[in-house]
The first five atom37 places (N, CA, C, CB, O) and aatype in JSON, in Angstrom:
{
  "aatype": [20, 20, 20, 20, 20, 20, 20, 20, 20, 20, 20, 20, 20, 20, 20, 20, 20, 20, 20, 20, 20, 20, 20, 20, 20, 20, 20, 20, 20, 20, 20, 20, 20, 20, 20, 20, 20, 20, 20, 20, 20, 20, 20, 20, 20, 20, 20, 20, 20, 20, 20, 20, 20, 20, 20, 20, 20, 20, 20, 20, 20, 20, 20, 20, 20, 20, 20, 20, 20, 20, 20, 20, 20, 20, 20, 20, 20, 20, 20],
  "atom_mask": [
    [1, 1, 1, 1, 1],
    [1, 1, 1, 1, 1],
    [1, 1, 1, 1, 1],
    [1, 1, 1, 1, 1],
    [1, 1, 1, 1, 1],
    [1, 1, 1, 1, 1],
    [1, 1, 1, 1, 1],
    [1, 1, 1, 1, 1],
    [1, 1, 1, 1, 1],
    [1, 1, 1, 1, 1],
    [1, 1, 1, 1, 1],
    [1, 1, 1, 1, 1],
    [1, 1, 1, 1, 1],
    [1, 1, 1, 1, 1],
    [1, 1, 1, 1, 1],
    [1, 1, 1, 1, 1],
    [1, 1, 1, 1, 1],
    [1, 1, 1, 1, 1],
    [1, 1, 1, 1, 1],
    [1, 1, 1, 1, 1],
    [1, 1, 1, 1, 1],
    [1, 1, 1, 1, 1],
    [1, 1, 1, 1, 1],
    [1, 1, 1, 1, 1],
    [1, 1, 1, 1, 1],
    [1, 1, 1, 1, 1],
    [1, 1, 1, 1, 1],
    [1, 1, 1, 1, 1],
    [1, 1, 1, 1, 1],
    [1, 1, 1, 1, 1],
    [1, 1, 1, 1, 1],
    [1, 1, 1, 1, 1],
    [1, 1, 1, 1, 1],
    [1, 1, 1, 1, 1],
    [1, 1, 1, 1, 1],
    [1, 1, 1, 1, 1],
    [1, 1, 1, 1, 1],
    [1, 1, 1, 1, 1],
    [1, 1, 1, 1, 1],
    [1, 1, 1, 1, 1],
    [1, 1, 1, 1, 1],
    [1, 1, 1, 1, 1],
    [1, 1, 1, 1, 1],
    [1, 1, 1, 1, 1],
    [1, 1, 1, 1, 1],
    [1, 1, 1, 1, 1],
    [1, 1, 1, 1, 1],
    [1, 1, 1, 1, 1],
    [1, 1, 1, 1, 1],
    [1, 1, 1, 1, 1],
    [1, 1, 1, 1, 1],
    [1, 1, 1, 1, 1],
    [1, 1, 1, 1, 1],
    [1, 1, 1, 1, 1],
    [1, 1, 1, 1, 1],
    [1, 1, 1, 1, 1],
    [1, 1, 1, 1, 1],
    [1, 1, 1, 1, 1],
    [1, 1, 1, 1, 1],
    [1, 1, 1, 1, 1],
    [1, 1, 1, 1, 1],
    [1, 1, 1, 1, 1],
    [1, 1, 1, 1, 1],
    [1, 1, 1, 1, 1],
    [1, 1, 1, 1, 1],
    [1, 1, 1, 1, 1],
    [1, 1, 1, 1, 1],
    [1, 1, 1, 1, 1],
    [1, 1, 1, 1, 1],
    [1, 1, 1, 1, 1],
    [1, 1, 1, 1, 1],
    [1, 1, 1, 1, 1],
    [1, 1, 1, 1, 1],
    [1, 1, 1, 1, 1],
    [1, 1, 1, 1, 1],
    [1, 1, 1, 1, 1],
    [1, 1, 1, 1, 1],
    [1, 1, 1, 1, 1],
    [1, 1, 1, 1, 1]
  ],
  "atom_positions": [
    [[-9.16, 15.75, 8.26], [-8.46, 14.73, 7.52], [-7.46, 14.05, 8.46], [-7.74, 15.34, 6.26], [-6.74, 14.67, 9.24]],
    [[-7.47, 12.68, 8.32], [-6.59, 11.8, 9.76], [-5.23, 12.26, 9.04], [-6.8, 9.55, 10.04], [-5.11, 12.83, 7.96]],
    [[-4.27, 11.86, 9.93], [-2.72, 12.3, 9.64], [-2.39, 10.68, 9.41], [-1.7, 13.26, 11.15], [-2.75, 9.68, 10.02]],
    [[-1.5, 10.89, 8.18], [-1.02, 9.85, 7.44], [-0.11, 8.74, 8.25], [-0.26, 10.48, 6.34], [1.05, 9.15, 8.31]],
    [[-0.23, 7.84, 8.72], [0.76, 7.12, 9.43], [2.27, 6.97, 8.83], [0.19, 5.82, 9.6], [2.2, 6.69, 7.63]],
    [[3.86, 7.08, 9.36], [4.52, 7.12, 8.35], [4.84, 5.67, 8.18], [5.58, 8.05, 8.44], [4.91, 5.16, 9.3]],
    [[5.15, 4.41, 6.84], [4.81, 3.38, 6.59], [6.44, 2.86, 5.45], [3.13, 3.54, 6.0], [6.99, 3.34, 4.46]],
    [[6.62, 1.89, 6.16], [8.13, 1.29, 5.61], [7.15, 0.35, 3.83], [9.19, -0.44, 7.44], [6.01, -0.13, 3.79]],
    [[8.15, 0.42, 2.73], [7.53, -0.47, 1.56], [6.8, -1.8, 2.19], [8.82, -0.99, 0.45], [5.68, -2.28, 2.08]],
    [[8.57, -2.32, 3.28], [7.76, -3.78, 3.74], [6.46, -3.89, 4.02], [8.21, -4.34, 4.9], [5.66, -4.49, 3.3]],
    [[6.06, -3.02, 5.58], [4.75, -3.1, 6.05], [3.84, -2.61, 5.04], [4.59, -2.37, 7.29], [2.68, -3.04, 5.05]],
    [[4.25, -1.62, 4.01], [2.81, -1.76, 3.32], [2.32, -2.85, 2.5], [2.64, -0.76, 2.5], [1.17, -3.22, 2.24]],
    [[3.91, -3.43, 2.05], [3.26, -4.58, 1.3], [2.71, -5.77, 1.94], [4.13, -5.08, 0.45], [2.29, -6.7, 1.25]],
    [[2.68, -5.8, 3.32], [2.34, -6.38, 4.11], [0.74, -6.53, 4.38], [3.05, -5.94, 4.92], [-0.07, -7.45, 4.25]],
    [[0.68, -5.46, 4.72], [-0.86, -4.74, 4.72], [-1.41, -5.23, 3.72], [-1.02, -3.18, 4.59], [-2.22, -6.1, 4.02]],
    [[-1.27, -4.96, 2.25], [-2.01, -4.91, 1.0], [-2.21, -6.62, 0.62], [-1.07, -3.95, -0.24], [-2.99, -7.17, -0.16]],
    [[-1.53, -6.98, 1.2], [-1.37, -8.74, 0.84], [-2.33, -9.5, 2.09], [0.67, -9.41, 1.01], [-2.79, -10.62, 1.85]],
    [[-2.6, -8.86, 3.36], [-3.89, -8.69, 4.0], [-4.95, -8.65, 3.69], [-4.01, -8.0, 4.45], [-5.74, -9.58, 3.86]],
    [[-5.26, -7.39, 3.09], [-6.47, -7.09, 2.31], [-6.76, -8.02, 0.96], [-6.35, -5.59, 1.89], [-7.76, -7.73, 0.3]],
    [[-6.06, -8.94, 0.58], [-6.31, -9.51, -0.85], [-5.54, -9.35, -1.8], [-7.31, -9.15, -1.38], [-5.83, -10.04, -2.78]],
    [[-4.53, -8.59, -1.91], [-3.78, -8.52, -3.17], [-2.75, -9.2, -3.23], [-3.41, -7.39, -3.53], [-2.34, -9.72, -2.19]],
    [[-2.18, -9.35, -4.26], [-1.11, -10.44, -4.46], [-0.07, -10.32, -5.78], [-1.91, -11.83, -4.61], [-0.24, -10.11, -6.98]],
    [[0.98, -10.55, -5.01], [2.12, -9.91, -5.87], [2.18, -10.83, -7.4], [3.76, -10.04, -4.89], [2.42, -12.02, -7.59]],
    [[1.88, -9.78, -8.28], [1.88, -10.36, -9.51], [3.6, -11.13, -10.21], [1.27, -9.04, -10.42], [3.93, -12.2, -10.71]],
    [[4.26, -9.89, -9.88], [5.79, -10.04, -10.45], [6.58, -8.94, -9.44], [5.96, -9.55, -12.38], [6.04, -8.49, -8.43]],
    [[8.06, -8.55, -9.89], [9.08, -8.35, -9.1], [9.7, -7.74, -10.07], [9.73, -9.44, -8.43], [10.31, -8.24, -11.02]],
    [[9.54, -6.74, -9.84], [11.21, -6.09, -10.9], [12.05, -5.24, -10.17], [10.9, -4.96, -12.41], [11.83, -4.03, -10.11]],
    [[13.12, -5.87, -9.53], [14.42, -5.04, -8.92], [13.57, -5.01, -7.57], [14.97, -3.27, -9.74], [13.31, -6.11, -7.08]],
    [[13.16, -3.97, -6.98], [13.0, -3.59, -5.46], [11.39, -3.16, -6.07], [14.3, -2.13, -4.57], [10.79, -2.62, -5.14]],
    [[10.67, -3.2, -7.09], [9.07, -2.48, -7.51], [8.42, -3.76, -7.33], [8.74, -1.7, -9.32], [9.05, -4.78, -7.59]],
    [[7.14, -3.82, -6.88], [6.63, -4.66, -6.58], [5.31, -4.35, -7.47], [6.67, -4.82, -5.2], [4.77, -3.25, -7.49]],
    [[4.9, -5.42, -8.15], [3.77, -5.08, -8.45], [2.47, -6.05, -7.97], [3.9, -4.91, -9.77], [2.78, -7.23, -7.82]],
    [[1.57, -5.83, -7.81], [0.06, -6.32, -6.65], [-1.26, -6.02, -7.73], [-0.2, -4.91, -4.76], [-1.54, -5.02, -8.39]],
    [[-2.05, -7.66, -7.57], [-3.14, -7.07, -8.29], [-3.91, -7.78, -7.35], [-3.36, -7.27, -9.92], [-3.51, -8.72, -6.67]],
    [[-5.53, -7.09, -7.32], [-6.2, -7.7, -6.44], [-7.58, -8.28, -6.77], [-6.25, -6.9, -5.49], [-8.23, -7.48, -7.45]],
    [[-8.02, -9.04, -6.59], [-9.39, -10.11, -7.7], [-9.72, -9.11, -7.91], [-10.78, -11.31, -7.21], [-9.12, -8.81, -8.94]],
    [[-10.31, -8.3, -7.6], [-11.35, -7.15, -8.34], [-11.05, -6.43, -9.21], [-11.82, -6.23, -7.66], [-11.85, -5.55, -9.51]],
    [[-9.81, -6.53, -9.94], [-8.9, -5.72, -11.31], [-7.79, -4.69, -10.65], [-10.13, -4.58, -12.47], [-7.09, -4.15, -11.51]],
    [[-7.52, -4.34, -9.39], [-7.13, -2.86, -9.0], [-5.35, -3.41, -8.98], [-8.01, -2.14, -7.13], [-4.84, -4.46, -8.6]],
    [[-4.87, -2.45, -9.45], [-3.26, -3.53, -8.92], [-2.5, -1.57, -8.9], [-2.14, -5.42, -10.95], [-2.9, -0.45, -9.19]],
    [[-1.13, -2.26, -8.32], [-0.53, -0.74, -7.65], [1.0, -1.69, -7.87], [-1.19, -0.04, -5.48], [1.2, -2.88, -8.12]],
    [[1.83, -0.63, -7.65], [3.07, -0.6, -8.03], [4.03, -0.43, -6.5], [3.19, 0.66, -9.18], [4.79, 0.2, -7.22]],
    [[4.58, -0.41, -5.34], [4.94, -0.46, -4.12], [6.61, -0.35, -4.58], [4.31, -1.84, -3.25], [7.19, -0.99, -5.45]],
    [[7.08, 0.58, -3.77], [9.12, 0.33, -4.07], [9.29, -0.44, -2.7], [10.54, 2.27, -4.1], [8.35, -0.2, -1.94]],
    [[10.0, -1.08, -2.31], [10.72, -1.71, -1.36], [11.87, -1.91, -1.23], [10.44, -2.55, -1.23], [12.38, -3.01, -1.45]],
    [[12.78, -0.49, -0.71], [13.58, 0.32, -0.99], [14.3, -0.1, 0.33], [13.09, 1.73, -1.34], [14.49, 0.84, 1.11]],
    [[14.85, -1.67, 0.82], [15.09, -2.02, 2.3], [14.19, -1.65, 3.57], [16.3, -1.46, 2.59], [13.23, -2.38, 3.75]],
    [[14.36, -0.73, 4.35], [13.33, -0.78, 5.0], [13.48, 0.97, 4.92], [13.32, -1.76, 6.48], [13.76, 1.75, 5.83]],
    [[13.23, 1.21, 3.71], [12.89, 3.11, 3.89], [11.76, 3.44, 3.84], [13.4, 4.14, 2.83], [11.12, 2.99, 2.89]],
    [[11.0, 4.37, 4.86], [9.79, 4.53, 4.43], [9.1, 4.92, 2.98], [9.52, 5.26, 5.19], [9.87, 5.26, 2.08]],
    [[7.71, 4.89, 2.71], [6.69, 5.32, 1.63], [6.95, 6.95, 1.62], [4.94, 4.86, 2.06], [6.59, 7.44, 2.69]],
    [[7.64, 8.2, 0.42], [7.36, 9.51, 0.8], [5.24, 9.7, 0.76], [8.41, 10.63, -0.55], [4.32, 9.27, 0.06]],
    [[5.38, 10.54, 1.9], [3.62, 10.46, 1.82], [2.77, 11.05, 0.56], [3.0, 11.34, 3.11], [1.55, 11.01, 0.34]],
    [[3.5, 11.42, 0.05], [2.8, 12.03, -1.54], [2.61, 10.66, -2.41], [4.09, 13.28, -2.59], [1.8, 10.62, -3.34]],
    [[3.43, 9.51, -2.04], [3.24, 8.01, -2.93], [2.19, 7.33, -2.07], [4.81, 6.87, -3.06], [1.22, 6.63, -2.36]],
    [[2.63, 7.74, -0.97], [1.55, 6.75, 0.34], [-0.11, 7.21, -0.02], [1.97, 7.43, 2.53], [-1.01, 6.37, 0.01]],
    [[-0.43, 8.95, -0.45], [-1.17, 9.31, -0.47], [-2.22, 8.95, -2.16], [-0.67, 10.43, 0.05], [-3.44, 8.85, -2.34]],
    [[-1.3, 8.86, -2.9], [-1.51, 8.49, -4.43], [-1.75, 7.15, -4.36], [-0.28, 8.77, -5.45], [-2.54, 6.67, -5.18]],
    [[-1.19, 6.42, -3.48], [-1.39, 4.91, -3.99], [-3.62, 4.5, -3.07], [0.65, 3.51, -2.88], [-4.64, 3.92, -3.44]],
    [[-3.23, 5.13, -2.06], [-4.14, 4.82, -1.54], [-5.43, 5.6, -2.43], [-3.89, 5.08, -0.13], [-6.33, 4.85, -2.8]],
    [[-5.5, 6.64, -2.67], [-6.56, 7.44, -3.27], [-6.45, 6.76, -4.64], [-6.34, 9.15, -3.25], [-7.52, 6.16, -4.67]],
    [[-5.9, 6.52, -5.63], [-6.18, 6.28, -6.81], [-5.92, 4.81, -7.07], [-5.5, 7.15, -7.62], [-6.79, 4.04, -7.46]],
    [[-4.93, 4.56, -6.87], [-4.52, 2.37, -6.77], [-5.61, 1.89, -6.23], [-3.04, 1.57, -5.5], [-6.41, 1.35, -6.99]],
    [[-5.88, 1.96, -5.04], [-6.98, 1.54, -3.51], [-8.48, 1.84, -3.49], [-6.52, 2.46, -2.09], [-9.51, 1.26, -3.15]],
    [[-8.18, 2.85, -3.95], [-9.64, 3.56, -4.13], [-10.43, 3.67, -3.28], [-10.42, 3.1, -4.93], [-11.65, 3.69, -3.4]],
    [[-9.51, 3.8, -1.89], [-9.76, 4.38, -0.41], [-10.02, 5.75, -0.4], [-8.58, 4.18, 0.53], [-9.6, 6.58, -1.2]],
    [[-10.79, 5.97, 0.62], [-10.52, 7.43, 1.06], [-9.71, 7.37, 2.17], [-11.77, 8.26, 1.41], [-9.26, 6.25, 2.41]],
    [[-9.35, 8.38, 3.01], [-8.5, 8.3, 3.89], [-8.66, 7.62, 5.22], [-8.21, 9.35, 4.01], [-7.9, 6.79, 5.72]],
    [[-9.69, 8.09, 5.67], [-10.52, 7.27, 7.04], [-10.62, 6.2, 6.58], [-12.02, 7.7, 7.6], [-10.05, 5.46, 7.39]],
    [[-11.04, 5.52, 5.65], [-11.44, 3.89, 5.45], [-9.66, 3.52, 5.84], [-12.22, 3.29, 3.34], [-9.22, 2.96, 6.84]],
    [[-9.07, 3.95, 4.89], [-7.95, 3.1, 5.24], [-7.3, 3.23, 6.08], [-7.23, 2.97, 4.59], [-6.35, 2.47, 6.24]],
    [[-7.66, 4.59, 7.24], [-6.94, 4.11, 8.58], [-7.8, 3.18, 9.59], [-6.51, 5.44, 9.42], [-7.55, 2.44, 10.55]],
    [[-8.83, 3.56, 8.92], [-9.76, 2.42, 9.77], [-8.98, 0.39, 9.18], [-12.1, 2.8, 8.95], [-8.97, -0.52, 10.01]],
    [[-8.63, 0.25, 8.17], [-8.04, -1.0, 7.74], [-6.85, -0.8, 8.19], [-8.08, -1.35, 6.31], [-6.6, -1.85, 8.78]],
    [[-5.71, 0.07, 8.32], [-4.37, 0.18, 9.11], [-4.1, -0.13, 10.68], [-4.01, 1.52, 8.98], [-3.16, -0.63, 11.3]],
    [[-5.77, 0.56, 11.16], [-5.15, 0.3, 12.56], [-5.88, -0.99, 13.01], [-5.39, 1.61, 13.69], [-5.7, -1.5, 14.11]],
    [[-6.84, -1.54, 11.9], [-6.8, -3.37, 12.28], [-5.57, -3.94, 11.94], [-7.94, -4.37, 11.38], [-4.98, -4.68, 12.73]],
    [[-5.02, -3.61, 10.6], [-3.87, -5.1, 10.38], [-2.37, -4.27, 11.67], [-3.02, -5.34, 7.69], [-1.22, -4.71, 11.84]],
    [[-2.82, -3.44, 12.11], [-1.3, -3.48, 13.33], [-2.09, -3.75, 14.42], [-0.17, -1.83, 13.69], [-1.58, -3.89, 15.53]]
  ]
}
């Protein structure tokens, strides 16, 4: 299993707006993202604190509907 990159809210929302998604609305520092295909995820952007990897790991497996390799294979294109 690849080791999780560690990932600031910004850059992920960065990333995800790469891939197609697009910020629906804004509440406080929660971001919410939906992407044409129905999938949308919830992101904190907490200044520049990183993702804890238990959210990094949830958003990607169940929001994304990545497995882990796919999406480091999409991480280490958008850096």
């Amino acid at each position: 299993m690849p080791q999780l990159p560690v990932i600031s809210g910004k850059a992920f929302l960065k990333f995800l707006q790469n891939i197609g998604f697009i910020v629906v609305r804004i509440n406080g520092s929660h971001y919410r993202l939906k992407h044409p295909d129905g999938r949308v995820t919830t992101i904190p952007v907490h200044k520049n604190q990183d993702l804890p990897k238990g959210l990094l790991r949830k958003i990607i497996r169940e929001d994304l509907g990545l497995d882990l390799n796919r999406f480091m294979e999409l991480w280490n294109k958008h850096k």
